[in-house]
C-alpha positions in Angstrom: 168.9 93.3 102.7 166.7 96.1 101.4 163.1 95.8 101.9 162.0 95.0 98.8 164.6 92.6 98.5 163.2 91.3 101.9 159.7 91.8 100.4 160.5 90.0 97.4 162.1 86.8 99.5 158.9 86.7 100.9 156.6 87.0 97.7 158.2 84.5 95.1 158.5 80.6 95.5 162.1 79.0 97.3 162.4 77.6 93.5 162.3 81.5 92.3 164.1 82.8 94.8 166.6 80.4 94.0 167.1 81.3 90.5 167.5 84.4 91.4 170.4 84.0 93.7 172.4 81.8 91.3 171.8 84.7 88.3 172.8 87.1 90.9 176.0 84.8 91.8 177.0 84.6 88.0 176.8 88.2 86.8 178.8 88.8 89.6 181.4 86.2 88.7 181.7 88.1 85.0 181.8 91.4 86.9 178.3 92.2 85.1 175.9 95.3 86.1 172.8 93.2 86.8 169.2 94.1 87.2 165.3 92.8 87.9 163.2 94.4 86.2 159.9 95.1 84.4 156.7 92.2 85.3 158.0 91.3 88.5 158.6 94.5 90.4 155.6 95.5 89.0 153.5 92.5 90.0 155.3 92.4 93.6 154.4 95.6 94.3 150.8 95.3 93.2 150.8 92.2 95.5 150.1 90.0 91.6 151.1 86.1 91.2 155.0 86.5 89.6 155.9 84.5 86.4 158.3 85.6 84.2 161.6 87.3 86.2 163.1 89.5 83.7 167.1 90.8 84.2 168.7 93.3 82.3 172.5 93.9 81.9 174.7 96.6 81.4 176.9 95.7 78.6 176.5 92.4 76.3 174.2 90.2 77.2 175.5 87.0 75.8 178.3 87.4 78.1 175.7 86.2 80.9 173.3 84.2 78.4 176.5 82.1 77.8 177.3 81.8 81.6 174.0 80.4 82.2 173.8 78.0 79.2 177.1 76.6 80.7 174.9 76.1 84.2 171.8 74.1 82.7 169.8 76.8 82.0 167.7 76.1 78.9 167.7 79.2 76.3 164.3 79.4 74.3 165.3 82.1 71.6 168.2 84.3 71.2 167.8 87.7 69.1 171.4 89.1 68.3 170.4 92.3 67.1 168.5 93.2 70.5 170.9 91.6 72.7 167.9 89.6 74.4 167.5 86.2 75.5 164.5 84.1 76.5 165.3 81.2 78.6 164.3 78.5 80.9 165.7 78.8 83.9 164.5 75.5 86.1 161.0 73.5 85.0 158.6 75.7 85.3 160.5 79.5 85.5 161.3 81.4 82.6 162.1 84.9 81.9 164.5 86.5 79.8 168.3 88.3 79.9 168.8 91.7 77.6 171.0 94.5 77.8 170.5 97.9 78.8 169.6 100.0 75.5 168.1 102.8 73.9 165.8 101.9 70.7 165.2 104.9 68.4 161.7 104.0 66.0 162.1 105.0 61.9 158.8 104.2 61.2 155.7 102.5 62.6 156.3 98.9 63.3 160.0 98.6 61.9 162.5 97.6 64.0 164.5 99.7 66.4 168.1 100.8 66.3 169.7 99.8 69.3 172.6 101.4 71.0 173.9 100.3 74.2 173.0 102.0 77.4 172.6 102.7 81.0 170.0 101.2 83.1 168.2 104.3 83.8 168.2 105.1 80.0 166.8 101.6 79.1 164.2 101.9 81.8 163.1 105.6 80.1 162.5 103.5 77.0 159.9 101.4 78.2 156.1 101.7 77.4 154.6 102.2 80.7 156.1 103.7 84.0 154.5 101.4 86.0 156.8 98.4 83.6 160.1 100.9 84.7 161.1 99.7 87.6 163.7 97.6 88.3 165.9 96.2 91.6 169.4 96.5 91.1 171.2 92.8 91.9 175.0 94.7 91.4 177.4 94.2 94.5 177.8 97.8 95.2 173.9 98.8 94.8 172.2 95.7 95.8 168.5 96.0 96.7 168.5 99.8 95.6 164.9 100.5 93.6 165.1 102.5 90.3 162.0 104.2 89.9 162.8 107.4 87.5 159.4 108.0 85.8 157.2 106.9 89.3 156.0 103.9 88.1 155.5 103.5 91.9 152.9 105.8 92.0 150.7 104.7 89.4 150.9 101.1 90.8 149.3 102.6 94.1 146.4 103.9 92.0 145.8 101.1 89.8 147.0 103.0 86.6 148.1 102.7 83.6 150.1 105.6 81.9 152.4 106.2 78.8 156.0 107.2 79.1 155.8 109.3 76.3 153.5 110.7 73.6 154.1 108.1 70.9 154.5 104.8 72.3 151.8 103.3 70.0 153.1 104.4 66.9 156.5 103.6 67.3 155.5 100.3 68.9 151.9 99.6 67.7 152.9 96.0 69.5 152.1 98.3 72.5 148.3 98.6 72.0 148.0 94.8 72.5 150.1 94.9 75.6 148.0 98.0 77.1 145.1 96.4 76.6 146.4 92.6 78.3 147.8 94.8 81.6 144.4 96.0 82.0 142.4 93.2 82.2 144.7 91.1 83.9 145.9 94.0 86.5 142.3 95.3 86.7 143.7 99.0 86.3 142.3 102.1 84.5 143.8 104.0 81.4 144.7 107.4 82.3 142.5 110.1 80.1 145.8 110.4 77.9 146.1 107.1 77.4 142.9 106.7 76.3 143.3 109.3 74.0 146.8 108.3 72.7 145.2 104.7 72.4 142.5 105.9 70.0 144.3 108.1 67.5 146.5 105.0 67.2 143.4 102.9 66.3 142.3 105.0 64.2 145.4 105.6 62.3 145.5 101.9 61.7 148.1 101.2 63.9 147.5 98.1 64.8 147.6 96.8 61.6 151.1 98.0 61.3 152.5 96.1 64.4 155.6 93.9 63.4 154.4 90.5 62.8 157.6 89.1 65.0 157.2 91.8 67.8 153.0 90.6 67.7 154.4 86.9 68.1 156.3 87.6 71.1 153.1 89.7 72.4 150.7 86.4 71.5 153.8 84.4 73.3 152.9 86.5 76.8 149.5 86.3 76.4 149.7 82.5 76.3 151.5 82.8 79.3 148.5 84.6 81.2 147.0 82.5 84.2 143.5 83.2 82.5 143.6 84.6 79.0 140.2 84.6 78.6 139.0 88.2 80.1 142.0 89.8 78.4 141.0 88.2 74.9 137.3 89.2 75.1 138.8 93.2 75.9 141.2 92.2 72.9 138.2 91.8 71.1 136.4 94.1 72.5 138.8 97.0 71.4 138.8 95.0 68.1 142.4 94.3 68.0 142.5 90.5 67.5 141.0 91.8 63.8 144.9 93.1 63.4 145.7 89.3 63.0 142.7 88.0 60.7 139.6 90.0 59.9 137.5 87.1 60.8 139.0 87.0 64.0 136.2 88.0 66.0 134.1 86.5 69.6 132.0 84.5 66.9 134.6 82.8 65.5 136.7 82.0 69.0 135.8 78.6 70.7 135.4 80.1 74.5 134.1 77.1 75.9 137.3 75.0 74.9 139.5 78.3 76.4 137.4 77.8 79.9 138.3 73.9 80.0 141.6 75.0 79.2 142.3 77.3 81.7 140.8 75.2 84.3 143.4 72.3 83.6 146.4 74.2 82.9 145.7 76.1 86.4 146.0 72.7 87.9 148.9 72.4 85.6 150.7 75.5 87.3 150.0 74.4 90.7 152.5 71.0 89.8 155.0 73.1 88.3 154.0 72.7 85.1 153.2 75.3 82.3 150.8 74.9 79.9 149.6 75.6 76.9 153.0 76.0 75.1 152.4 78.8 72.5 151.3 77.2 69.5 149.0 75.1 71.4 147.6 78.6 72.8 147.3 79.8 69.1 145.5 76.5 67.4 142.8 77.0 70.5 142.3 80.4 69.4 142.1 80.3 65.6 141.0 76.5 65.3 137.8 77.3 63.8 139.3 79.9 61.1 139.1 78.1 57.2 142.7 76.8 56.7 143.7 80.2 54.6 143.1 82.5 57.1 145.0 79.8 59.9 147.9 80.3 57.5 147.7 83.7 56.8 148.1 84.5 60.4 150.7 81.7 61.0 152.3 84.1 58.2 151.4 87.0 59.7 153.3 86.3 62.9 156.1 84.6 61.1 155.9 80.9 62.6 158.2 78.6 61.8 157.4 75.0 60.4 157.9 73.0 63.3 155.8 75.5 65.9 152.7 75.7 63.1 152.8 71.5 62.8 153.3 71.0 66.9 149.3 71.0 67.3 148.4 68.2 64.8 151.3 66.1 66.2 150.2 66.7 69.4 146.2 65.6 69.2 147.6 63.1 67.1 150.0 61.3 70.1 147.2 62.6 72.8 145.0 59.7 70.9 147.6 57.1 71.5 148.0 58.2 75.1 144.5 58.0 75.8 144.6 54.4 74.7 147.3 53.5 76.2 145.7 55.3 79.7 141.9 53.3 79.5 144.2 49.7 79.1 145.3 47.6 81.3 149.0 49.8 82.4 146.6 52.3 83.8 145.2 50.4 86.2 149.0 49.7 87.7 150.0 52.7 90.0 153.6 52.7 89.3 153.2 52.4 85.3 150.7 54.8 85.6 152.8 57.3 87.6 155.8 56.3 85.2 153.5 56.5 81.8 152.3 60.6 82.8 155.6 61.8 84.7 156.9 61.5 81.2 154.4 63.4 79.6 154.9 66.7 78.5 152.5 69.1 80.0 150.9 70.2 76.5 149.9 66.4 76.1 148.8 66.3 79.8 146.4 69.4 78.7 145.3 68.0 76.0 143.9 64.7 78.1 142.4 66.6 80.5 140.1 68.5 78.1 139.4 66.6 75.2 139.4 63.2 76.4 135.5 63.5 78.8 136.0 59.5 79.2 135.8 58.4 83.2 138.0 56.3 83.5 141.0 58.2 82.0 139.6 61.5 84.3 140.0 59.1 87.0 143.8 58.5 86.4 144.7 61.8 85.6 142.9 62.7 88.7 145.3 60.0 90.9 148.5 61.1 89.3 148.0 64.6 90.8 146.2 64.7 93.6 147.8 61.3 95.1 150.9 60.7 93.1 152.8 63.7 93.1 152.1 65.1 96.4 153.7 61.2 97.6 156.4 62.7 95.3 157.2 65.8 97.0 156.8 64.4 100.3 159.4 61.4 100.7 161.2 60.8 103.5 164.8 62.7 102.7 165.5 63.8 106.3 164.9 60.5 107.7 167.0 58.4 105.0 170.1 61.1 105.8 169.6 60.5 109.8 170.1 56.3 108.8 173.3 57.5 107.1 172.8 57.6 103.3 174.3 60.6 101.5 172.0 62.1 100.0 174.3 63.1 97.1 174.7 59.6 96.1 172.9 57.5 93.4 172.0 55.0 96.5 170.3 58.1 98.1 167.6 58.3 95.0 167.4 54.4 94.3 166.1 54.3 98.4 163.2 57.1 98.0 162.2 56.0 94.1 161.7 52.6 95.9 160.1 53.7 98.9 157.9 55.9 96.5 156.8 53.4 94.5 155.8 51.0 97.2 153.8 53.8 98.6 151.9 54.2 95.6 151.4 50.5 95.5 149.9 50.5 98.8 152.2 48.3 100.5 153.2 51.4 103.0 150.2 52.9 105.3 150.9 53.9 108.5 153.6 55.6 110.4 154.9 52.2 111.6 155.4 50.4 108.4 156.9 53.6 106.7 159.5 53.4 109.5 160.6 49.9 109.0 160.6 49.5 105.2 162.7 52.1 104.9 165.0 50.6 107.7 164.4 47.8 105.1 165.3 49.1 102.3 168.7 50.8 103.7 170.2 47.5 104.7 168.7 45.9 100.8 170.0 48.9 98.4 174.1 49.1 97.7 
């Protein structure tokens, strides 16, 4: 194993880690160049929490998109023309799947051509060097680090530099991401950079960004651990003004952003990601009049369902709350059962708009009680009395043992011991 195959082993979760092997297993299956690249490398060698885990191919990429549909994985969008994917791996860990290309820019903001290519030529094309790295996951170059433009280098410094002299204006989309990496990484702007940034400004650039390519930008940033310092230097470089004109630090509702980072931090740590995208984008433009809301959901090209998500969802984080403060609530295991369910954008949504005690209270037991009881049942000891743990009887034995625990009927050592002794001779 190379050492940053050993170093990444060591940085990303078993759940991660795990994702990665089984990508790793397929594309070799289908005989398919594979690659990491991008976020990750970057983030695991500036020592940076890792999210997303981004693999490029050489060759089509629908060949492996297809693979891992077939395997569970969940696929978010597909764009044919790119060759890209964004998917779902397992709860929790997304990224995307692309092929190796080349993209040659007519105008401003327009979309690419593509042409096939090879991985060094598709890392050449990026915007920053620091974002053209990648770890080859190939059986015959496994663990080998493909640097060509020493993105290395400026990760050691803490900069940020351009690959070439006109990444903004053939990808205004660019300015935003430049400005995200930033804030979040804490890094400089080389002098050129600088420069290159503000001829684009003031040629209007950012106005001319691609109002899909922007979405999938906004996408990332409502990805961010803590969007908030990144959207006040959006602001700040007055580039959220590229959406709306009266997008501006009056108009943005910071104190609802702070509650909302807070809880979907708490989120994270459970696995769970949240807020989804549109979510993230009500938050932000909420207190816009309704024709400037729509003239950015037209902007960035939202379809229907994504634009109506947020009113459905306040309107079923109502009912929830209800059904929380009654009488089910006070019952561990219909409480546990009512929020497992939940989907983690209604989960935010109670935890910051819904002040009440009481439902605090239960959201506060179904995290900090519940589901570390979850994650911690007794799996090696159940095996030891015999039970497979590959059979249904296997998971009827620990949801019951769960659930009494949660009920209090299991508290020490001893009686954990003999109810599940108990329950191994009762369950068939």
């Amino acid at each position: 194993m190379s050492d940053y195959l050993f170093l990444m082993e060591s940085r990303v979760s078993p759940a991660q880690w795990q994702v990665l092997m089984a990508v790793e297993r397929a594309a070799a299956e289908l005989e398919i160049n594979l690659y990491l690249v991008g976020g990750a490398i970057r983030d695991l060698v500036a020592g940076s929490p890792i999210d997303d885990l981004d693999f490029v191919v050489e060759g089509k990429a629908s060949k492996l998109v297809k693979e891992l549909r077939r395997r569970g994985v969940r696929v978010l969008s597909e764009n044919a023309a790119l060759q890209s994917a964004e998917v779902e791996f397992t709860k929790g860990i997304s990224g995307s799947v692309s092929m190796a290309r080349t993209e040659i820019f007519a105008k401003p903001g327009a979309a690419p051509k593509i042409a096939p290519a090879t991985i060094i030529a598709d890392l050449r094309r990026r915007d920053f060097p620091m974002n053209s790295i990648g770890i080859s996951l190939s059986p015959n170059s496994r663990g080998l680090l493909l640097d060509p433009a020493n993105g290395l280098a400026d990760i050691e410094k803490h900069e940020i530099r351009a690959q070439h002299n006109y990444i903004f204006f053939d990808d205004p989309v660019r300015m935003f991401r430049a400005v995200r990496l930033r804030a979040r990484l804490r890094f400089t702007w080389d002098p050129k950079l600088v420069s290159q940034f503000q001829k684009a400004l003031d040629a209007g650039m950012a106005q001319a960004a691609s109002g899909e390519l922007l979405a999938q930008e906004m996408r990332q940033l409502a990805r961010e651990r803590d969007p908030v310092p990144i959207l006040k230097e959006l602001e700040k470089e007055k580039l959220l003004r590229a959406l709306n004109p009266r997008l501006h630090v009056k108009t943005i509702d910071w104190q609802t952003f702070s509650k909302t980072t807070k809880a979907s931090q708490l989120l994270l740590q459970a696995g769970m990601r949240a807020p989804s995208f549109p979510l993230f984008l009500h938050l932000l433009i909420h207190k816009l009049p309704t024709r400037d809301r729509k003239a950015i959901y037209d902007r960035l090209r939202l379809p229907k369902a994504e634009r109506d998500l947020p009113q459905k969802l306040e309107s079923e984080a109502k009912k929830l709350a209800k059904e929380l403060s009654g009488k089910n609530g006070k019952i561990p295991t219909k409480l546990y059962q009512m929020l497992s369910k939940t989907p983690p954008d209604l989960l935010l949504l109670l935890m910051t708009n819904f002040p009440q005690k009481i439902i605090q209270t239960r959201i506060k037991t179904y995290f900090s009680k519940f589901l570390p009881l979850r994650a911690n049942l007794p799996e090696k000891e159940l095996q030891q009395l015999g039970v497979k743990p590959t059979t249904p009887r296997f998971q009827k034995i620990l949801d019951a043992f769960f659930f009494a625990s949660i009920e209090g009927e299991i508290r020490t050592p001893n009686q954990r011991q003999k109810y599940l002794a108990q329950l191994v001779q009762q369950v068939r």
